[in-house]
Every structure is written in C-alpha cells, then in structure tokens.
C-alpha positions, 0 to 999 in steps of 0.5 A: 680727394672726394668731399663727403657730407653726412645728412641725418636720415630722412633730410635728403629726401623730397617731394619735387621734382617728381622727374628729371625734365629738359624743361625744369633743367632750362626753368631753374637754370637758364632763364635769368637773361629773359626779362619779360613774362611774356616771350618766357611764356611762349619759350616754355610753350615752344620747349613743351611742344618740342619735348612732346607734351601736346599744348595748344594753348596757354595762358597766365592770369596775374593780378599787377600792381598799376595805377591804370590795371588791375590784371593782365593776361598773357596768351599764347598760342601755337605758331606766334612769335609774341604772346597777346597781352589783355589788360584788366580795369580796377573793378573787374573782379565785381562783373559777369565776365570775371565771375564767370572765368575758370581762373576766378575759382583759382583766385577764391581757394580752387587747387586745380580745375580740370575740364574734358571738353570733348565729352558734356558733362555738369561742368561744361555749361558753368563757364562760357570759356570751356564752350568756345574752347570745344568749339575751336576744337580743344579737347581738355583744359586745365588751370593751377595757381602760381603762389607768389609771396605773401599769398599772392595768387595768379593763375596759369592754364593749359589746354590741348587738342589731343584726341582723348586730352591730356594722359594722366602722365602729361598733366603730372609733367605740367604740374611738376613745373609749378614750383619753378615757374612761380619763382621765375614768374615772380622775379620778373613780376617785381621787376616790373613793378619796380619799374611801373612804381617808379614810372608812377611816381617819379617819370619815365627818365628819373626813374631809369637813372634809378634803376641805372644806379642813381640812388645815392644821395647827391647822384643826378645829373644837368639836363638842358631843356625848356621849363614849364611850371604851372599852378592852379589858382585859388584852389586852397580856397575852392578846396575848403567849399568843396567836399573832399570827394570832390576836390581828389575828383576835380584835381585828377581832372585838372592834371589829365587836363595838362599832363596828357597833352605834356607826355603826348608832345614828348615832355616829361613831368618831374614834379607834382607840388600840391596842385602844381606841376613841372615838367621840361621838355629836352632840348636835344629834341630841336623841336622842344619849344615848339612842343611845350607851347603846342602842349600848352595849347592842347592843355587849354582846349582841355581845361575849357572843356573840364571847365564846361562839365564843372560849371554844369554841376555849378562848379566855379570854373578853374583858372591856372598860370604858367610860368616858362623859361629855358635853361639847366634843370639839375636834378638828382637825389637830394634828402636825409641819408634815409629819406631821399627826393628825386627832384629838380633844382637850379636857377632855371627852375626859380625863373620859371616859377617865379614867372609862374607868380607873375601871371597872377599880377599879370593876369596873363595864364601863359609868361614866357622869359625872353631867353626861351621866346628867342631859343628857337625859331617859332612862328607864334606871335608874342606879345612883349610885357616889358622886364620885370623884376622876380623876387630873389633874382638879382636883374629884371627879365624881359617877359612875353605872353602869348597873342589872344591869350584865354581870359586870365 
C-alpha cells in the first residue's frame, strides 16, 4: 500500500540542486564521520578530479574564533595527502596583503569573482595572486562565499589548468555545491570552536571531560598530581597607580612569564584566580616533579627578563610566590543548577595555598611541603625551614624552599 501525500501547487518546486551530482550525494549524506575541515577539503577535491571537473587548486578562507588567529586558510593541491593550513593574526585585515586578496572582496559584499588568467585583461594586475597563478600555469580562477549563520562569511576558491579554463557547465557544477558545503563547513566550524573556547578557558584535560560528557553538576573526577600555586604580590596596590592599560598589559606579561614554561614542561593550568594561578602536573608522568620545579626555574628567567623591560619604562619590578604541594586535586562541576565552575578543590589545594601565603612571612618566592620534596628522587638541593602551622589545618608541615633562591 503506497502513502501519497498532496502538496498545494508550486510548494514541491525548487531552485537546488540544479543537477543530480555523486559529489552533492556524498556532501549531504556521507560526511558525518569526518571531523576536520581540512582532510573534507581534500576528499571533496579528489572526487571533483575523479568525476572529472578539472581543479587544481582550491582553497577556503574562514574568519576563526581564537585567542591567538584571526583567520586560516586551507590549501590543497592536486597529489597530498594533507592540506596546508596558514594561520592569520588579529590585525590582518588593516594590511597590504589582505587588501589585496581576491577573498577580500568576497568578505566587503562580492558574490563571486571570476578571473581568465590565460588572457590579460584590466583585472589581471588588481591582485598580485591572479599573477603568481598565470605564471604557475592556472588558466581561470574562481572564489564564492560560503554563508554561515548569522552572516558569517568565508570564502571558498577554485582554480584549474584547463586550456580555455573552466566551461560554463563546470563552474555551474562547482556552485550547485555551495549550499551543502556551507552547512557541512559550519558543523565543523563549531565543533572546533567549541573545543578552542573550551581549551581557552578551561585547559586542554577539563575541557575533554566536558566535551566527554562532564557536564553535570557534581561530575568530575580525582587526579594524583604535584601542585603548584602561585601569586603575584602587591598587585592590588600597583594596579591602583597604574593606568588600566597598563595593568591588562603587565598581567598578560606576568602569566606568559609562567604559564608557558608550565604548559612546555607538560602541566596544565586548572585556574586563573584574579593574578593568580593553579596548575598540576600528573603524576602518572614519573617525572612530574621534576617538570614543576624546572617550570619554576624556567618561570624565573622569564620573570627577570620582564622585570627588565619594566624597570626600563620605570615600572616597579614584579615579585610573586609559590606555594607547592603533592596530593589529590578533585575537581569537577561545582555551581548553581544554572551556573556551573569547573574548578578544583581538595585538601591538597588548601596546603599548596596555604604555603603560597607563607612565602610572604617567609620571604622565600618558592615553599615546597615536605611530602612533595620526598615524592621523588630529585637531585635539586633543599633548603629545610622547619614545620610551620597553616591556617585552617589541623598539624604543622614541614617546608623547604629551594638553595640560592631569587631575592623574595
């Protein structure tokens, strides 16, 4: 028994697809499995070469949300196995080079530029790209937007070494797919961005137990690890002289200082608090306390040399201290039903700050509990400070701070 359905006249046509292609068939229904813009680039070129429209280049242009980039672009060309991948700084779109980019004009408005590159005509000296593509033997070039939601816009090209360029059949063909490929291109955009965002704001390993699922209140988990806490000293005083300019400025310098050093020695940072930080280092990486105190060491160098510059502009120099401890970090999803943190807790977390305050009495930059100084076998020398009482624990702990260390 057949369903028949009735549609008012006129609502069962349409404009797309203008023909029936494998390559539409393969766009709408079987890329759900790939995950990266990039290899689906080079898979959409390869099957336009097999079913025989003659690319030889091809490029997408996108406008990323990042803290680092601006833009990317994605190049491929006939015979690899990966696309390259440029990446564009904020400010790009003010210089030269971007100015004078086919894509720009896509980006101010343009539906389509189209460029013969095997004959000279007016528009052949407006962009220095259409040049290097004549000369490398490309015969007809040409660049649509994709259309994001919300008009975001990027930008997709083709280019062939045709003799006589592309056929007016061909270049149809290539347009009837951009409909599909702004849909596909823009999952996957967002699935990035999701995962950057969260890399961004919550660290590398949390944000993978979101994206795993840890997103309830409560979920987390216990991880073993070496501690590090560190405060800059005074800065609420300094950021009350200081113009506000300055202060945003001086603080990016002071995390670069120490965070790099940090992420390069294989720790990740859990927590910025104010201008402070926490980060741990696993312990399932035998040489984790090792990394955190060559970090430390690392952190140091760079700290004097920002120290440096300030104190040329007359800055007063910045001083900070670091507390360090070995134990459990929790941490999870803890907040309103609304409104959820994932941060870390656990006693562990309370001795390492606490130590972190005692560097202050102290005047030692770096307090080490005795439990993390006796964790592993290092060869550093120690320096033992004898037990101390920290505030909201119950027994005094045995600190040690590091030989010949900075001027606190």
């Amino acid at each position: 028994m057949y369903n028949i359905s009735h549609f008012p006249p006129g609502t069962t046509d349409g404009k797309w697809p203008l023909e029936r292609r494998a390559v539409l068939d393969w766009l709408v229904n079987e890329t759900y499995s790939q995950r990266f813009l990039d290899n689906l680039l080079v898979d959409l070129c390869e099957r336009l070469v097999a079913g025989g429209v003659p690319v030889a280049r091809s490029s997408l242009h996108l406008r990323i949300q990042h803290p680092q980039w601006q833009g990317a672009r994605i190049l491929w060309l006939p015979g690899v196995q990966n696309a390259h991948i440029d990446t564009f700084d904020y400010d790009v779109d003010t210089t030269e080079m971007f100015l004078r980019r086919p894509a720009t004009e896509i980006y101010n408005g343009a539906s389509e530029v189209r460029q013969r590159l095997d004959r000279h005509d007016d528009g052949m000296g407006q962009f220095q790209l259409f040049d290097e593509l004549r000369r490398e033997g490309f015969t007809d070039y040409v660049a649509w937007p994709i259309d994001h939601t919300l008009g975001k816009r990027h930008v997709i090209t083709f280019a062939t070494r045709q003799v006589g360029g592309f056929s007016e059949h061909e270049v149809n063909y290539l347009r009837d797919l951009l409909p599909a490929l702004a849909l596909v291109s823009e999952i996957r955009m967002k699935n990035a961005m999701a995962r950057t965002l969260l890399e961004t704001y919550v660290g590398p390993h949390a944000s993978a137990e979101i994206l795993a699922g840890a997103t309830t209140r409560g979920s987390g988990k216990t991880v073993s690890a070496a501690i590090m806490i560190c405060d800059l000293r005074d800065f609420t005083a300094l950021s009350d002289l200081w113009p506000r300019d300055d202060v945003i400025e001086i603080l990016n310098g002071y995390f670069d200082a120490l965070c790099e050093p940090i992420e390069a020695r294989g720790g990740e940072i859990l927590k910025f608090m104010g201008d402070g930080l926490l980060a741990i280092f696993p312990l399932d990486n035998p040489n984790a306390c090792a990394d955190l105190l060559q970090s430390i060491e690392d952190g140091r160098r760079r700290m004097d040399d920002l120290n440096l510059k300030l104190a040329g502009r007359g800055k007063t120099p910045l001083r900070y201290g670091i507390g360090v401890h070995v134990g459990d970090v929790m941490y999870g999803n803890i907040g309103s039903r609304k409104r959820l943190d994932f941060t870390a807790i656990g006693p562990a977390v309370n001795v390492a700050s606490r130590l972190e305050e005692l560097t202050k009495l102290l005047q030692r930059p770096v307090l080490l509990s005795s439990d993390f100084v006796h964790s592993a076998s290092l060869n550093e020398t120690f320096v033992e400070l004898g037990s101390h009482s920290l505030r909201g624990l119950a027994s005094p702990v045995r600190v040690y701070g590091i030989a010949d260390p900075s001027t606190a």
